[in-house]
N, C-alpha and C positions, 0 to 999 in steps of 0.2 A: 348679358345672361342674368336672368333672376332667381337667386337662390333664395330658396325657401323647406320649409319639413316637408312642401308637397313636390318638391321638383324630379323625387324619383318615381311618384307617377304614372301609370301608362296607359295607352289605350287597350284594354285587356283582348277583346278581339282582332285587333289588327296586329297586333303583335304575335297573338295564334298564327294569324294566315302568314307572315311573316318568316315565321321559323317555320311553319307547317313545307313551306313552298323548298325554303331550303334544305330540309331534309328529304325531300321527293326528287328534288334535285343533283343533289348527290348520289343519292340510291340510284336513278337515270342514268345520272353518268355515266358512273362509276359500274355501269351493269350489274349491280347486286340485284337478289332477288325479296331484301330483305333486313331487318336490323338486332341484334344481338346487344342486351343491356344488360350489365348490373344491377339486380335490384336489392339497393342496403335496410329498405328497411325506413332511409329517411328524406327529405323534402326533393334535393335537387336529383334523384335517382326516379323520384316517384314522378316528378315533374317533366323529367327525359323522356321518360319512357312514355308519359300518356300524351305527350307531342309526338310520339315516332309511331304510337297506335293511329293518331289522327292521320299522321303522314300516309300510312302504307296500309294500314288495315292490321287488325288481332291476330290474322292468322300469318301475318307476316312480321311479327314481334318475337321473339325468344326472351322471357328474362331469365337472366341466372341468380339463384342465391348463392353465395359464397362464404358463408361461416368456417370459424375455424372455434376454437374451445374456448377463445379467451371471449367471443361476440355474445348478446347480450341476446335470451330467447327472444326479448320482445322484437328485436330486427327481422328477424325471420318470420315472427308473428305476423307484426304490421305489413312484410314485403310481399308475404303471400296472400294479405287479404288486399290489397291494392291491387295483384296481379289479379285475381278473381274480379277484382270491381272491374278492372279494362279487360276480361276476359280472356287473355292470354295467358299462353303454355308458359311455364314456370318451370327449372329442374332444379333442384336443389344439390349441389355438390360441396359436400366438407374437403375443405384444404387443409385441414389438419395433420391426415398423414404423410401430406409433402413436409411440412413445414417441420414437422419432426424427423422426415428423414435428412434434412438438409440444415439439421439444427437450430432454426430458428428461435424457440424456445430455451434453450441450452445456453445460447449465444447470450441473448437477453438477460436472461437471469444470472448468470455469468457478472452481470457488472453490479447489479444487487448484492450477490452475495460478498461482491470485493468486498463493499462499503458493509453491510449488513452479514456477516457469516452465518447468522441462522435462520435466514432467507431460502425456503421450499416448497416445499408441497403445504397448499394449503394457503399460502399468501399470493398478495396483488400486489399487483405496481400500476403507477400513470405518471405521466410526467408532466409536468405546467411551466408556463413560465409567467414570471412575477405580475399579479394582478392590479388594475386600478391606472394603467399607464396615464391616465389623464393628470390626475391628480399627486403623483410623485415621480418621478426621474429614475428610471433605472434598465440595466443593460438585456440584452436577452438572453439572461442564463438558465437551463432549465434545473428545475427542482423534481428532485427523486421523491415520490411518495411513497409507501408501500406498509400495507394494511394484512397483517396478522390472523390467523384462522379465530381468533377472541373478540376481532375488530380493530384492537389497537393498531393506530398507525405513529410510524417514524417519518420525519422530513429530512430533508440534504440535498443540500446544492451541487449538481452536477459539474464534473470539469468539463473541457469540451471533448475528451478522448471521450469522459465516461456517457456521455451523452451522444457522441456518434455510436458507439458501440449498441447502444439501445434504440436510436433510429433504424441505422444501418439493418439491423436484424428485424425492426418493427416491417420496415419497407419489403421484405420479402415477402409479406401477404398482400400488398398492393402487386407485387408483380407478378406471384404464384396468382390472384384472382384473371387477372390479364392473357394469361398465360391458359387458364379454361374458354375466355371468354371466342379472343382468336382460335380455338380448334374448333369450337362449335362454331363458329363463324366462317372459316375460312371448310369447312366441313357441309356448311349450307349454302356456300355463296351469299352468304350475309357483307352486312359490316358492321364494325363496331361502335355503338355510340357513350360517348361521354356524359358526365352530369357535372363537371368543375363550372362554378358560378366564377365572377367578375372578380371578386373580393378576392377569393382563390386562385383567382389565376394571374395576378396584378402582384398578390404575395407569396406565390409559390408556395401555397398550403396543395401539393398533388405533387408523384412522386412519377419522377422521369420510367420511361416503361412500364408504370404501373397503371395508378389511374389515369396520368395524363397519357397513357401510348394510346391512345384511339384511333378509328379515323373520321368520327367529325365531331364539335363539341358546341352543340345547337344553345345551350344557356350560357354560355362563357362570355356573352355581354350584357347579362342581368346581372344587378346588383340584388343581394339575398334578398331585400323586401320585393322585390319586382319577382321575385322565385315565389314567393311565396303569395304576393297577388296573381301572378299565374295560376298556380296550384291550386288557389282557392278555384278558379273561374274555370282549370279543367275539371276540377270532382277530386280531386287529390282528398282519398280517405280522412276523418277529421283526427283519426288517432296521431297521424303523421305531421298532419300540420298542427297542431298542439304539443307535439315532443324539441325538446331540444335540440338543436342537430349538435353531431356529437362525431368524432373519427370512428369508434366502435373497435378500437385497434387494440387496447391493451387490456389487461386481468381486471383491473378497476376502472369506474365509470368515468369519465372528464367529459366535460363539453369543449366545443370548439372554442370558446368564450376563456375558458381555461387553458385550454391546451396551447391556443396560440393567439389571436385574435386582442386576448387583453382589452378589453371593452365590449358591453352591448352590443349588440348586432345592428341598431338602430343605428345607434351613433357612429360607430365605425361605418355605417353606408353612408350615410351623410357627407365626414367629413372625407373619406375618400374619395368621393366624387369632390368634393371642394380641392382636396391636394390635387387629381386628376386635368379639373378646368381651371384650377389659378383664382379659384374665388377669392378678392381679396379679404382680409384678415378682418377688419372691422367689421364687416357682412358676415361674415361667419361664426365669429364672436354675438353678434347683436339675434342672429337667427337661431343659434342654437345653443344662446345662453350660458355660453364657457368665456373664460378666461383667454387670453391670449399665451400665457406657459401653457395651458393645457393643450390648445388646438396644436400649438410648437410640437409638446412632447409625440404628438398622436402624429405628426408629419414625419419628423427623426426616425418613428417606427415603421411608419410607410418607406421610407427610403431606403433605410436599411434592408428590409426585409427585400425588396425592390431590385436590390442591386447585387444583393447576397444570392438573387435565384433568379439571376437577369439567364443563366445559363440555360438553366430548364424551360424556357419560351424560346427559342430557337433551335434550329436543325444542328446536328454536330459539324463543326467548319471543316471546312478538307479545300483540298487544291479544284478541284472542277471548276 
């Protein structure tokens, strides 16, 4: 196998009729009359979607926006002019006042204020974990930010209680969005499609019953730059493909690069496709111009993360 910067590559039409086939396919089967998305706003939503318009036709698309208070206008901005570019119905539903009835916010802020007591109305939070993995050794702890109605921001290192307490809570808007997607779906005899890429689903960046509950997940073997030469080559709005992709999940802004990822997006496809096929290590080192601790550290993060969400890529085990 020849590894090179161009080895993720592809042939941008055959890879259309590719995915085009299996998403018609499924819809056949499966006697739906139709396909029901997400649309966030960013690349691999905007890219589902304008493969399942090819699949089935506009007027057999639904997208849904699903903002809640903490999402960023321009998500909804960009998601609604991408739905107008492919011509399909759009409804816009705020999950806001689920999320407050079931305390999602409360919950949240709740581990904030432990650490920070004059944490409220008015301030952000996002959470990262340590940046630069190539280049120094370190575990995946996540760091609490959170940004004051002045601007000032405080940092601290999460424990791992106080850090599932802010998942945990974060994840209810992935499964409250889920949760509208299946009534309109199961409402039209639709089904539900995904937008988790390669990278994301390899590291369990998608949350059991939330994003990842779908029923088909037509990019989940592209890797991000293959999402994003798709994109370009369906008409994927230029706003979309020039923004960051980002979760869009908390008060303040993070990109996925911060949030979890810990490297470029270039280089992280790269070398995970190297940890993927067993490229050896001097090829890899010699093509993409790193160190061998580096490529190391970037493996150790793939495996970890790999094995820590080995659970969420399969069905729940039982006696049958």
């Amino acid at each position: 196998m020849v590894f090179s910067k161009d080895v993720l590559k592809i042939d941008r039409p055959a890879e259309v009729r590719k995915i085009v086939a299996f998403i018609r396919e499924r819809v056949h089967s499966w006697r739906r009359k139709g396909i029901v998305i997400g649309l966030s706003g960013g690349v691999d939503s905007a890219l589902s979607t304008a493969l399942s318009v090819e699949a089935v036709g506009k007027d057999k698309v639904l997208a849904l926006l699903l903002p809640d208070r903490d999402s960023s206008p321009q998500s909804a901005e960009f998601a609604l002019e991408q739905a107008r570019a492919l011509g399909i119905e759009a409804l816009t539903i705020d999950i806001t006042p689920v999320l407050e009835a079931f305390g999602t916010y409360e919950k949240r802020d709740a581990v904030a204020k432990s650490i920070y007591p004059d944490f409220g109305d008015g301030h952000k939070l996002k959470i990262t974990l340590p940046a630069d993995i190539l280049n120094r050794d370190g575990y995946n702890f996540f760091t609490l930010t959170t940004i004051d109605p002045e601007g000032g921001t405080r940092t601290t290192r999460l424990t791992g209680d106080q850090t599932q307490g802010i998942v945990a809570a974060t994840n209810t808007k992935h499964r409250t969005r889920m949760m509208a997607q299946y009534y309109h779906a199961e409402k039209l005899n639709y089904l539900v499609c995904g937008a988790t890429n390669r990278c994301e689903a390899l590291q369990g960046l998608f949350v059991k019953y939330g994003d990842g509950g779908v029923d088909i997940e037509p990019i989940a073997h592209l890797y991000k730059d293959q999402v994003f030469q798709l994109a370009e080559h369906m008409g994927v709005i230029p706003e979309i493909l020039s923004r960051a992709p980002c979760p869009d999940t908390y008060s303040a802004p993070v990109t996925d690069e911060e949030w979890f990822f810990r490297m470029p997006l270039k280089t992280l496809d790269l070398l995970l496709y190297a940890w993927e096929n067993k490229i050896e290590m001097p090829e890899i080192c010699r093509v993409m111009e790193l160190e061998e601790d580096q490529v190391r550290r970037a493996f150790r993060d793939f495996a970890s993360k790999h094995q820590a969400t080995e659970h969420l890529r399969h069905f729940p085990p039982s006696l049958l």
